[in-house]
C-alpha positions in Angstrom: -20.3 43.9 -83.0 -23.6 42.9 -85.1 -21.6 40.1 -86.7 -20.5 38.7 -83.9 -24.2 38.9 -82.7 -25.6 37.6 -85.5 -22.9 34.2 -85.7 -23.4 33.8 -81.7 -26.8 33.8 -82.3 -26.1 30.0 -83.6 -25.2 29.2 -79.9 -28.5 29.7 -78.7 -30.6 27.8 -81.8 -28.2 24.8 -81.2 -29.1 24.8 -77.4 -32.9 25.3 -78.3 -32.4 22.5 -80.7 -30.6 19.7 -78.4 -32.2 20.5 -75.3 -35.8 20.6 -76.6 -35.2 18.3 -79.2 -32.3 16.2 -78.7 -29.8 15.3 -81.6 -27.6 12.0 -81.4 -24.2 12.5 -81.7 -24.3 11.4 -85.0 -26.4 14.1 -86.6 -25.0 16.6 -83.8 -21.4 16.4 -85.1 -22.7 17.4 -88.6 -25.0 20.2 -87.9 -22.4 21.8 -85.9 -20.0 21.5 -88.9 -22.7 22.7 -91.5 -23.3 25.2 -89.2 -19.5 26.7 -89.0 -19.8 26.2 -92.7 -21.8 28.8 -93.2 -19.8 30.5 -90.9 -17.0 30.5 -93.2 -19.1 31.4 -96.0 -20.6 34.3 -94.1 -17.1 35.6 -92.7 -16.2 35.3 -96.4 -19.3 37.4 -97.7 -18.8 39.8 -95.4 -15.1 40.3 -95.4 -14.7 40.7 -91.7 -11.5 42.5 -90.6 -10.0 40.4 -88.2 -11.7 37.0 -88.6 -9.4 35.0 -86.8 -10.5 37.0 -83.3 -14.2 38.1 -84.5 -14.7 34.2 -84.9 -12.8 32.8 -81.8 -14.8 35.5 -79.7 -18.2 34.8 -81.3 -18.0 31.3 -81.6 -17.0 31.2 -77.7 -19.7 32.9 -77.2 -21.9 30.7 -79.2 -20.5 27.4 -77.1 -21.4 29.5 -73.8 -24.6 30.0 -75.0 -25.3 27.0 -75.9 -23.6 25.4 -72.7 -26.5 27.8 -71.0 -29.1 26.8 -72.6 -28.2 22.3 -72.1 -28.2 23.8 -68.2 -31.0 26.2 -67.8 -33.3 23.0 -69.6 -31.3 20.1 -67.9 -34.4 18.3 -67.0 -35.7 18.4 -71.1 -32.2 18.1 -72.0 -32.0 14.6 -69.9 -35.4 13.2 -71.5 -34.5 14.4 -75.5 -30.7 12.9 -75.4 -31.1 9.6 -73.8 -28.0 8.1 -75.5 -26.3 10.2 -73.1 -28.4 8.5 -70.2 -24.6 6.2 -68.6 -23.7 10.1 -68.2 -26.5 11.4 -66.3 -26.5 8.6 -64.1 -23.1 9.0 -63.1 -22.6 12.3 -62.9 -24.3 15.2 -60.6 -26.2 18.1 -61.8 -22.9 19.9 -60.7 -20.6 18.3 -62.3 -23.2 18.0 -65.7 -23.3 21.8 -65.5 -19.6 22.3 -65.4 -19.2 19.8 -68.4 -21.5 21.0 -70.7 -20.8 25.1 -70.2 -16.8 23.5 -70.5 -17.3 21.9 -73.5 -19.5 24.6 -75.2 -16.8 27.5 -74.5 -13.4 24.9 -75.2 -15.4 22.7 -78.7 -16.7 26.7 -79.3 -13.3 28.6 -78.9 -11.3 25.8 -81.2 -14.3 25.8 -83.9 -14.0 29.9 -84.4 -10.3 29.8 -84.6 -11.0 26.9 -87.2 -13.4 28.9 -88.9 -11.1 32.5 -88.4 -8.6 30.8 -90.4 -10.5 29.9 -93.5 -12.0 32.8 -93.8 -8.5 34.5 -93.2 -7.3 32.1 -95.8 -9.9 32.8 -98.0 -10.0 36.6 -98.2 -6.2 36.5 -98.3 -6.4 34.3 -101.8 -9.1 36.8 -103.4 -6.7 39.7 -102.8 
């Protein structure tokens, strides 16, 4: 349980970030890869039983938390990320909301399992 804390804790310092700071696309895409980097590295250093499952729950957990976050702080979200502005416009807060908790769990599930498998991978080759 406390590592599956302590990697969905990620989930909320990316929301914080993009909703109170913004981050184009271009620098978002790479964060979140640096971030499940470290994931891997972590997963590794820890030697998690089960990291295929331990990452696809936390990392979930991570995208719904930070799915959360973009909708609690819409409003600051909206004024940080104005390359997204065509979006906003033409899209209601409902249907905003629904995309960006979607995205969070479905980008967060796929990344874990990602991530689950390296470090499977990994721990498998240092036996």
């Amino acid at each position: 349980m406390k590592h599956t804390l302590i990697l969905a804790s990620t989930g909320v310092l990316m929301g914080c970030v993009t909703a109170l700071v913004g981050l184009p696309s271009i620098v978002e895409l790479p964060a979140w890869i640096s971030i499940y980097l470290l994931w891997v590295v972590y997963g590794v250093r820890a030697q998690l039983e089960t990291p295929i499952r331990r990452m696809a729950v936390a990392s979930t957990l991570a995208g719904l938390l930070t799915g959360s976050i973009q909708v609690i702080l819409m409003e600051q979200y909206q004024a940080h990320n104005p390359w997204y502005s065509d979006v906003f416009e033409t899209s209601t807060a409902q249907d905003l909301s629904t995309t960006m908790l979607g995205q969070g769990i479905g980008m967060g599930l796929l990344c874990g399992l990602i991530a689950g498998v390296l470090v499977r991978w990994r721990l498998s080759r240092a036996n």
